[in-house]
C-alpha positions as CSV (number, residue, x, y, z in Angstrom):
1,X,-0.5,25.0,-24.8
2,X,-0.7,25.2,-28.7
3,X,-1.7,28.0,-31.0
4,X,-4.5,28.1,-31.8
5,X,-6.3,25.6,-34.4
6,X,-7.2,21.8,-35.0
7,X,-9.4,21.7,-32.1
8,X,-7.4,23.8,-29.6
9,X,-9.1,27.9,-28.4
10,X,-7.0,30.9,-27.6
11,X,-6.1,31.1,-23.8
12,X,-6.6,35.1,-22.3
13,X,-3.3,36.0,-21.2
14,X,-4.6,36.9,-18.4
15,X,-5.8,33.5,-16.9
16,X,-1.9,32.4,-18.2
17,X,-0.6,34.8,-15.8
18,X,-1.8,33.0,-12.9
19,X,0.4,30.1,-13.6
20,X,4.0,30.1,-12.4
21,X,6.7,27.3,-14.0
22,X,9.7,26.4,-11.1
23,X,12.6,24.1,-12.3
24,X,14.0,22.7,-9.5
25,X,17.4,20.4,-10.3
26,X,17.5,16.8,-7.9
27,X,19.7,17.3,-5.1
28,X,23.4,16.1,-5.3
29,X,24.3,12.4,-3.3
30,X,26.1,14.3,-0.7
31,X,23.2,16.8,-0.1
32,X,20.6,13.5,0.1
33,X,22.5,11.7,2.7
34,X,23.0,14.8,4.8
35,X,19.5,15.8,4.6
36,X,18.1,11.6,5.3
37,X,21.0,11.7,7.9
38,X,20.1,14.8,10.0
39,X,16.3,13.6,9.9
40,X,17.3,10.1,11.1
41,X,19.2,11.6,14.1
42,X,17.0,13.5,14.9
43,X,14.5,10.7,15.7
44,X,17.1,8.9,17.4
45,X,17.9,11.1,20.1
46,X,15.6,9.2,22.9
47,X,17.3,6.4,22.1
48,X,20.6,4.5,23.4
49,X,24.3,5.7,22.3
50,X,24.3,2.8,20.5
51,X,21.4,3.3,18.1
52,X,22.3,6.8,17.5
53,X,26.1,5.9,16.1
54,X,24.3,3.7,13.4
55,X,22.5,6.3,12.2
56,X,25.3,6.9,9.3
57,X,25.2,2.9,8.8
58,X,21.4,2.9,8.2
59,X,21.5,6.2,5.8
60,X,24.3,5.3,3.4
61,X,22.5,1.2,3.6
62,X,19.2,3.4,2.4
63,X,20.2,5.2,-0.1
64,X,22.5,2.6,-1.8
65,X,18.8,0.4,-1.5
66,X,17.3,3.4,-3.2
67,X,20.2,4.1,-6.3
């Protein structure tokens, strides 16, 4: 929001004050696999021992598909 002028109207400071502005930095590779990793196993659990163990396989091919 502008000052006011060409077209734009003062804004009440108190209708600003409802806004809030959050800057939130994108997580670190490390943090990203961990997080898709712990999800993963989590679904996996029903399943054999032998779909659980590529669990770390199928993370690392997904974010390298993602970068």
């Amino acid at each position: 929001m502008g000052k006011p002028g060409g077209g734009r109207n003062d804004v009440d400071p108190r209708f600003i004050s409802l806004f809030s502005v959050f800057n939130m930095t994108f997580p670190a590779e490390e943090s990203l696999y961990q997080i898709y990793n712990s999800i993963l196993a989590g679904h996996v659990q029903p399943f054999e021992k032998d779909i659980q163990d590529l669990v770390p396989a199928i993370t690392k091919m997904t974010m390298e598909f993602y970068r």
